[in-house]
N, C-alpha and C positions, 0 to 999 in steps of 0.2 A: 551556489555561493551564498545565496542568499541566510540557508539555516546556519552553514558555516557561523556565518557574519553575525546573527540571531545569537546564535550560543556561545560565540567570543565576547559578543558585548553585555551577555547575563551575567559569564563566567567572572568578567573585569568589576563587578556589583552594580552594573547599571541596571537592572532587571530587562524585562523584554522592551524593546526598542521597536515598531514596526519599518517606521520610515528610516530609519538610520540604517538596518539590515539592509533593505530595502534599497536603497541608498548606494550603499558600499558595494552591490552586490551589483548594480546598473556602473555605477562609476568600473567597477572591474570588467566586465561586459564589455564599456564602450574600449575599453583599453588595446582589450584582446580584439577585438574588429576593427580599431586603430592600425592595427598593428600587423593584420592580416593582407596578404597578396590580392589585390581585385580575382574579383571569381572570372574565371571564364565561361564561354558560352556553354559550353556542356554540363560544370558546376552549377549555373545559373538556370540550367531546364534540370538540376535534379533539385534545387532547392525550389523550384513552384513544385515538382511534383511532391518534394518533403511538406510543405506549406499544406497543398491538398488534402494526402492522405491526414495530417493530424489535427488539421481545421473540421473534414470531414468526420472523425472518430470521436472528437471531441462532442459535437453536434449529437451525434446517434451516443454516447453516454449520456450525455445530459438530458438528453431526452425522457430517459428509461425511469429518470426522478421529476420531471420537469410538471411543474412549477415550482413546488417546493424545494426541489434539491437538495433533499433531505437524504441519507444515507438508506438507503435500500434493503441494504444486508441486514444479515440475522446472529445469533448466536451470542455469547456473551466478550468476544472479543470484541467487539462492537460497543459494548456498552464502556469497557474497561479501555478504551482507546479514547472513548468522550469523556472519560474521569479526569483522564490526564490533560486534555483540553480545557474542562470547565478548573480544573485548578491553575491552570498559566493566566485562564482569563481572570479570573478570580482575585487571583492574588499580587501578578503583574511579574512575575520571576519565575521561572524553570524551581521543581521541587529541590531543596537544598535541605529540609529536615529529616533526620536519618529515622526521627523513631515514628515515620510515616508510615511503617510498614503495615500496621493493622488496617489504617482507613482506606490503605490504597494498594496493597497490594502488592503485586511485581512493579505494579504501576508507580511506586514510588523511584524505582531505579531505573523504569524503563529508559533508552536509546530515545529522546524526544524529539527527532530532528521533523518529523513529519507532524507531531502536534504544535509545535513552535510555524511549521509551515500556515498548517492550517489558523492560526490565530494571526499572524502575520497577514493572511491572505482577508480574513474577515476584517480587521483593521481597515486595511487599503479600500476594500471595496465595502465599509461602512457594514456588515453584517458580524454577526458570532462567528466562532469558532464550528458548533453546529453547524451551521448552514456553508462554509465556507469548503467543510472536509471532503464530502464528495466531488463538488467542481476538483478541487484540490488533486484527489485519486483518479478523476475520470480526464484531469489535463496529462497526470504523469504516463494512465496508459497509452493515453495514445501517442506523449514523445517517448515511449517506449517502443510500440510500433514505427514509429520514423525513426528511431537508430538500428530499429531492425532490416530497415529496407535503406538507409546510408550505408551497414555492414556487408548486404548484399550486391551495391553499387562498388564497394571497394572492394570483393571479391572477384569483381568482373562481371556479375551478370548484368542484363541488359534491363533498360525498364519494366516491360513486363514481367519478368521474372521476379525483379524488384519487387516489385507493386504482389506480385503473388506469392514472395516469403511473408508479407504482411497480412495478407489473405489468410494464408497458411495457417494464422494464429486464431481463427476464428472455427476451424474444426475443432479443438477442445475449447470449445469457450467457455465450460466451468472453471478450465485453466486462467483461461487469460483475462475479460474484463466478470467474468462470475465470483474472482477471488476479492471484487470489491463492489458486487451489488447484489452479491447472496451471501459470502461468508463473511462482512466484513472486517478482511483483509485488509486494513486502511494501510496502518505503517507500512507492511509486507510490499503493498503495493507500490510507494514513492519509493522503500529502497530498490526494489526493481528495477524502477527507472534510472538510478545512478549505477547500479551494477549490471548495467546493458550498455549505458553510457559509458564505464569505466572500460569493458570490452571493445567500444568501439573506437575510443581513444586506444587502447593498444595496438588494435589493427593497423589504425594508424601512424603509430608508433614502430609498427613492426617496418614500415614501408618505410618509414623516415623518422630514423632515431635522431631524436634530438631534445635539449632539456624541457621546452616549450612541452612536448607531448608527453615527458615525466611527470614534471608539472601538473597536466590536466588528468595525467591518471591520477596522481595523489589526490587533488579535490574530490574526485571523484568515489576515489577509497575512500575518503575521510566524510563524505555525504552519507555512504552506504553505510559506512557501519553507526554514524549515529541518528541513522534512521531505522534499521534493523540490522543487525549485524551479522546473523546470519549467511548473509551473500557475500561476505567479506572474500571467506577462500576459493570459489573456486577463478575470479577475476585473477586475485594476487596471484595465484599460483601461475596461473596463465602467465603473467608479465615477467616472473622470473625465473619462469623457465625459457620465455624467446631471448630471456636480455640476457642470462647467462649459455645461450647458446650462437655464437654469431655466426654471420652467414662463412665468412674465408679467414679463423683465426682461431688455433688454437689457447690463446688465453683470453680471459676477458677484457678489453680495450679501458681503462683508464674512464675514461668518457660515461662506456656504460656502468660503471663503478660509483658513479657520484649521482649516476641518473637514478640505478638503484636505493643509495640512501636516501634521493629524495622525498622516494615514496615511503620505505621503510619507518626513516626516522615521523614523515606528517603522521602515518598511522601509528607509532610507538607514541607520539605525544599524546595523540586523541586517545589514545585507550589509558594513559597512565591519569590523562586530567578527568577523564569521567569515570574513571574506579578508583579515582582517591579516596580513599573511606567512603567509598559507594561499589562493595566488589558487590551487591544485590540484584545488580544486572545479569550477571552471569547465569541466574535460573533460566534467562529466557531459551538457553541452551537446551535446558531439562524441560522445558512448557511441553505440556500434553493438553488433551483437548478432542473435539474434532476436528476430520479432516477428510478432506475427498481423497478416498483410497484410489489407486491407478488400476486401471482395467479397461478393456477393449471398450466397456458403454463409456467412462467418465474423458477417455482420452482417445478412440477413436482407434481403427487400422490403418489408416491410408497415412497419417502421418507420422506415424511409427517406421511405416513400410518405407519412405521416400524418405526418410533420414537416415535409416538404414544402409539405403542406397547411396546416399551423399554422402557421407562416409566412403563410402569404398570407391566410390570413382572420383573424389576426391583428394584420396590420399596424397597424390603425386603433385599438387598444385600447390605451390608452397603460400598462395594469397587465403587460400583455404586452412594453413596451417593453424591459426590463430582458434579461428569456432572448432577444430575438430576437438583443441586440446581443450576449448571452453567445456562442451560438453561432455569429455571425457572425465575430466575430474567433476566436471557435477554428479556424473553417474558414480565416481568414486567416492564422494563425499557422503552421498546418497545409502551405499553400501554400508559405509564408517558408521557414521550413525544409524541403520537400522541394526548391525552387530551391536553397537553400545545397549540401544534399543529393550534389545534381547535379552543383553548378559541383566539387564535390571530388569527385566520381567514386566517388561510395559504392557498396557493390553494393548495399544496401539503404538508403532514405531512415528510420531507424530512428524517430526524434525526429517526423518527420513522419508518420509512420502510429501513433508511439503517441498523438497526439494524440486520435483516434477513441476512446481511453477515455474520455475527456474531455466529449466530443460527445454522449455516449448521452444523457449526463440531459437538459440540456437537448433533444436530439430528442424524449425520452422525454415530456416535460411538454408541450410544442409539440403533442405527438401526441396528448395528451389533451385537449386544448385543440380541434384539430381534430375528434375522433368524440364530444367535448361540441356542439359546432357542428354537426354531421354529424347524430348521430341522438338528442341531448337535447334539442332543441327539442320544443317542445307541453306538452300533458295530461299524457303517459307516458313523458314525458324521463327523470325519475328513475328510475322503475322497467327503463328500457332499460339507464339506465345500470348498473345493478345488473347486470343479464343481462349486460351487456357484462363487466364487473369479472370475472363468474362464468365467464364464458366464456375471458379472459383465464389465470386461476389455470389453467384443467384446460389449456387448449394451451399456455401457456407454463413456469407454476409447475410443472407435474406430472413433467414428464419429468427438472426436476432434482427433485425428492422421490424418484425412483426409481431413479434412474441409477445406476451401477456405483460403489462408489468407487474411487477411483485408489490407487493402489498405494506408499507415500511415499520416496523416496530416503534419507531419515532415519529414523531408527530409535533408538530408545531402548536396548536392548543392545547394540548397540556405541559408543555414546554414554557411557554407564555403563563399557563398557572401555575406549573412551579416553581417558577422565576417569582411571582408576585407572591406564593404560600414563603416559600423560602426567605424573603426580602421583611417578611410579617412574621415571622418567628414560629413558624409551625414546621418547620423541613421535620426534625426529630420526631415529630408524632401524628403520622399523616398514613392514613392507606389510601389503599389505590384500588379502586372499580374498574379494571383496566380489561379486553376481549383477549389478550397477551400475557402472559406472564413475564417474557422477554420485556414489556413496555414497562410492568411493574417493575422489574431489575432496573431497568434502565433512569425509571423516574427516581428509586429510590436512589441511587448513587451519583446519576452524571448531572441530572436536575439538581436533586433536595441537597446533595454532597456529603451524605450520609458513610460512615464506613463499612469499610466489606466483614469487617469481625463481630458476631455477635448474634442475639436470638433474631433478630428481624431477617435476618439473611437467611436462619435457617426456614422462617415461616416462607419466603419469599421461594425458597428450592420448592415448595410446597405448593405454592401458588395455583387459585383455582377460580375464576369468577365467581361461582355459585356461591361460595365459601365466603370470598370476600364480601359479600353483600349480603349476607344473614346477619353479621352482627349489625349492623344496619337498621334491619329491623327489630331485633330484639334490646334495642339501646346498649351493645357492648361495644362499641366499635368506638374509633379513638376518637380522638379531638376533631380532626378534618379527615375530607378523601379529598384525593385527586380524581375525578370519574370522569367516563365519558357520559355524556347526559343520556344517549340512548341505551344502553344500559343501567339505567335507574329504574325499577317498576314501581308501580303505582305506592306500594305499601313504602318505599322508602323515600320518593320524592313528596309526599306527605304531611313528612316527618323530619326533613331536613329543611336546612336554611341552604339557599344557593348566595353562599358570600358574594362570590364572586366569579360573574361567567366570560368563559372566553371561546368565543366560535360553538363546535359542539365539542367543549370541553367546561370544566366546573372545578371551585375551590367550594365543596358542602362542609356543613358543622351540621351538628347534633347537638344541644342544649341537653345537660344533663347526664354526656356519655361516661363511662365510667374512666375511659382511658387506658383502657388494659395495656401492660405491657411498654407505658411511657416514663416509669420509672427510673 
């Protein structure tokens, strides 16, 4: 609710509001728990164990960056996701100028529900946008996780079972939290979390239609898609195909008629108000890129095979009906787009293999569903499944508890300097002494706010340390660098002035350089 509320009160010319959103977004909140039936005891042991799991997952993400909390992942979706942040923070309004397209890209038109989040999030707790984006993606996955183990509580299985369709998601875990602490997947990730949300509000929906749970799926649609929109179809498709199919009635009820436009008409507004003379969002359709390809190493046998399973000894359980059709149409969408894929001669089907983010959860519940079936029947059902859960944590949980962390492209001292180069009027003609090339990209656009079109960018695809630091010595190098100090050798720290240091980071000049290339 809260980006909702973020982007209604940009859209009205108030620019970005933090607390206001913020605000509206609490006041709505208290409304709907107002207004909710006391929990009872059984509700009330699944929401400590909801509380647990995403207290707990929260904790082991943050960790993976911890202290700095600085985004982890790599790749240039990462840096073009901190473009669109450092311009909200910047400028204090969501992008509204159309002919932004050279300096920024897709990034001009992108869906900003999750960079609006993340500047709203630094606001409140006194930090940037930077530092605020990771907590930001590592809160969303794990209430990702908790609506996957609330779906599996309302399909009937028991806690441990519960507790181990959330497990579940940690066999492909380049799937699940690796898509925002190696590929930075930022956006992809928060809409995730409302298009699991929006799935488990149907479920819900399915047991007890009523406007109330139209209602929360429309928000729900209306989060997703203006945070990535891509997850849009296979949720919708799910809700209107259970709403137009009712349990004892051959026409559709009146009722479920107006619940239907509820939804329909909030996602026809959001889409008609954010492609009014902005239809530039729709490349994200056509985005190509990298992407983790599907195969038995990146996603695993065992969870392939137990959804499989769930599936088919599922079919007859109408509480099950809701995830089967989930992940059936994501596998159809999946199809849709890698055929599109093809007929344009992509070298990669991108859209169609990222769908597989998508796919885990429901696999994931499916799968719990089958080894409830499998080896929770009898006497000792419960207590296996317990073994099972336990067994689950150490093979799957354990290896990311222990795992190396990665090494961040971003960095906080040089951040800090070219905040301060930037603020002194050097952004435009600045290199970078950087162990990264990805850190060059990154300093040059989401720092200095340099744009994507032009010669720098193509030297920048070229990008080499050794390279960057001969002109250095031979006095060709521009006006300043960004460096890191321990890559400075003898022959160029010498020769340069250290304007101004930050940590083991530096703003150097060169007296006398010739400027190449600052014209």
């Amino acid at each position: 609710m809260t980006a909702i509320a973020g982007y209604a009160i940009d859209g009205l010319g108030f620019g970005v509001q933090p607390w206001a959103a913020l605000g509206i977004a609490l006041a709505f909140t208290g409304v709907v728990a107002a207004m909710r039936p006391p929990l009872t005891r059984p509700q009330s042991a699944d929401l400590i164990a909801w509380l647990g799991i995403v207290i707990f997952l929260i904790a082991m993400f943050l960790r993976m960056s911890w202290p700095s909390l600085l985004p982890p992942g790599r790749g240039p979706d990462l840096t073009h996701h901190l473009v669109l942040v450092d311009y909200i923070q910047q400028h204090g309004h969501l992008v509204h100028d159309r002919s932004l397209d050279g300096a920024m890209g897709e990034m001009a038109h992108y869906t900003p529900a999750s960079h609006l989040l993340a500047v709203i999030a630094g606001a409140v707790f006194g930090v940037d946008g930077l530092r605020a984006f990771f907590p930001l993606a590592a809160s969303c996955a794990a209430l990702t996780a908790g609506f996957v183990f609330l779906i599996a509580r309302r399909m009937g299985l028991s806690l441990p079972y519960s507790i181990g369709a959330v497990l579940l998601l940690f066999l492909p875990a380049q799937y699940f939290f690796g898509a925002f602490t190696h590929d930075g997947f930022l956006a992809q990730t928060v809409s995730t979390l409302f298009a699991v949300a929006m799935w488990w509000a149907i479920v819900q929906w399915d047991d007890q239609p009523a406007i109330a749970g139209a209602i929360a799926v429309s928000i729900f649609l209306v989060a997703t898609f203006l945070s990535w929109p891509i997850w849009i179809g296979p949720p919708l498709v799910v809700f209107l195909a259970v709403l137009m199919k009712p349990a004892a009635a051959q026409e559709v009820p009146p009722s479920r008629i107006s619940q239907m436009a509820i939804v329909l008409v909030a996602l026809l507004a959001i889409f008609l108000v954010h492609s009014w003379n902005r239809w530039g969002w729709l490349v994200i359709v056509r985005t190509s890129g990298a992407v983790l390809h599907p195969s038995l190493e990146s996603l695993g046998w065992f969870l392939p095979l137990v959804a499989i399973a769930g599936v088919l000894v599922a079919g007859g359980d109408r509480r099950a009906r809701v995830t089967i059709v989930m992940l059936t149409v994501i596998v159809l969408q999946s199809i849709t787009l890698l055929a599109i894929a093809m007929a344009q001669g992509a070298d990669t089907p991108y859209m169609a293999f990222k769908m597989v983010y998508l796919a885990i959860y429901p696999m994931a519940v499916l799968g719990a569903y089958a080894l409830k079936r499998g080896v929770g029947s009898g006497e000792w059902g419960e207590t296996r499944g317990w073994l099972m859960a336990a067994t689950l944590l150490v093979v799957a949980v354990r290896p990311a508890l222990i795992s190396p962390r990665s090494i961040p492209v971003v960095d906080l001292d040089l951040y800090a300097a070219g905040q301060w180069l930037r603020s002194n009027g050097g952004a435009a003609c600045s290199d970078y002494i950087v162990a990264d090339a990805e850190t060059a990209y990154w300093l040059h656009l989401a720092v200095l706010g340099n744009p994507r079109s032009g010669e720098r960018m193509r030297e920048l695809d070229r990008y080499e340390t050794r390279a960057a630091i001969a002109p250095w010595i031979t006095a060709e190098g521009r006006t300043h660098a960004l460096a890191e100090l321990r890559l400075l050798p003898d022959e160029v720290r010498s020769r340069v002035q250290i304007v101004r240091e930050f940590g083991k980071a530096a703003v150097i000049a060169r007296p006398g350089a010739t400027i190449k290339g600052c014209d």
